[in-house]
C-alpha positions as CSV (number, residue, x, y, z in Angstrom):
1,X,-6.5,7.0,-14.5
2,X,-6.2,10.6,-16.0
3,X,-8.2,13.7,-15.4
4,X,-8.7,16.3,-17.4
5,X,-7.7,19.3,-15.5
6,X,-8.5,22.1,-17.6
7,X,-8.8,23.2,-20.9
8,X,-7.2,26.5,-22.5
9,X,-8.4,28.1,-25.7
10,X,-7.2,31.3,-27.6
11,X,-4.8,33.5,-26.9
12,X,-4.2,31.7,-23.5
13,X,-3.8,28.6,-25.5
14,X,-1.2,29.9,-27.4
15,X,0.5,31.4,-24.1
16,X,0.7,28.1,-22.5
17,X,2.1,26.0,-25.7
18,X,5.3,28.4,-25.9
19,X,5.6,28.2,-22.1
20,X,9.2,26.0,-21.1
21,X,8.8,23.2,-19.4
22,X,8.1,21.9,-16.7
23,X,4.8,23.7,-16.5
24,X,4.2,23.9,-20.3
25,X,4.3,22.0,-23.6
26,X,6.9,24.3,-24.5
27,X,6.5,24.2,-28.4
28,X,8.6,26.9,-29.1
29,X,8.1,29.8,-31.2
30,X,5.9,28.0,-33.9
31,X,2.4,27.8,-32.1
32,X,0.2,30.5,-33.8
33,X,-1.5,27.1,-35.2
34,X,-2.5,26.4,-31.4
35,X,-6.3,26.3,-30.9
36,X,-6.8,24.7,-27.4
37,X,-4.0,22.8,-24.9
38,X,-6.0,20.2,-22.1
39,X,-3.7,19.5,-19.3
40,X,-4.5,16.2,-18.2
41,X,-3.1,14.8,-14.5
42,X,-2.6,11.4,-13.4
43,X,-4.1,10.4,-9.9
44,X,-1.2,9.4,-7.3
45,X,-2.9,5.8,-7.5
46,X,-1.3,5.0,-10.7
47,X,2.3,4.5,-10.0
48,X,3.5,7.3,-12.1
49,X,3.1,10.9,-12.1
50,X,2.8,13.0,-14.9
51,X,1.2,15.9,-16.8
52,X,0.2,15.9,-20.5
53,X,-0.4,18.4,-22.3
54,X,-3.0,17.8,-25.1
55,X,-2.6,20.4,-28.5
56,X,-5.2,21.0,-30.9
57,X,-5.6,23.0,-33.8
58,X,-8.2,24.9,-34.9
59,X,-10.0,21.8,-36.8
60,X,-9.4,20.2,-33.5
61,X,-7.3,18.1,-34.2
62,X,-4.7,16.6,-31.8
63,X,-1.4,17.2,-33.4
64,X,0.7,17.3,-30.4
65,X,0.9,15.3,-26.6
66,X,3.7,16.5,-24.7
67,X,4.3,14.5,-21.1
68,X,6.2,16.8,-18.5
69,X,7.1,13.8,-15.7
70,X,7.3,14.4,-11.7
């Protein structure tokens, strides 16, 4: 199962999509289209550990899913 560990809109949003992995999608310099990121965890139940990071644009569309594996 997967949980939704925070949202980020904004400015911050567009922070955290150029931010390098491992603790960002790290979508380089292209991310002024970035409307909200979600950061969604995996519980330690599944079998596999994992962050993704959910990018929307400002229709909210998801456009990008960017896994960052532990």
């Amino acid at each position: 199962m997967m949980i939704c560990e925070r949202t980020v809109t904004g400015a911050d949003a567009i922070k955290l999509a150029a931010t390098a992995n491992p603790w960002g999608p790290d979508l380089g310099a292209d991310v002024a289209w970035v409307a909200r990121v979600e950061t969604w965890v995996t519980e330690w139940t599944d079998g596999a550990s994992f962050v993704e990071f959910r990018i929307f644009d400002q229709q909210g569309t998801q456009r990008e899913t960017r896994r960052v594996w532990s």
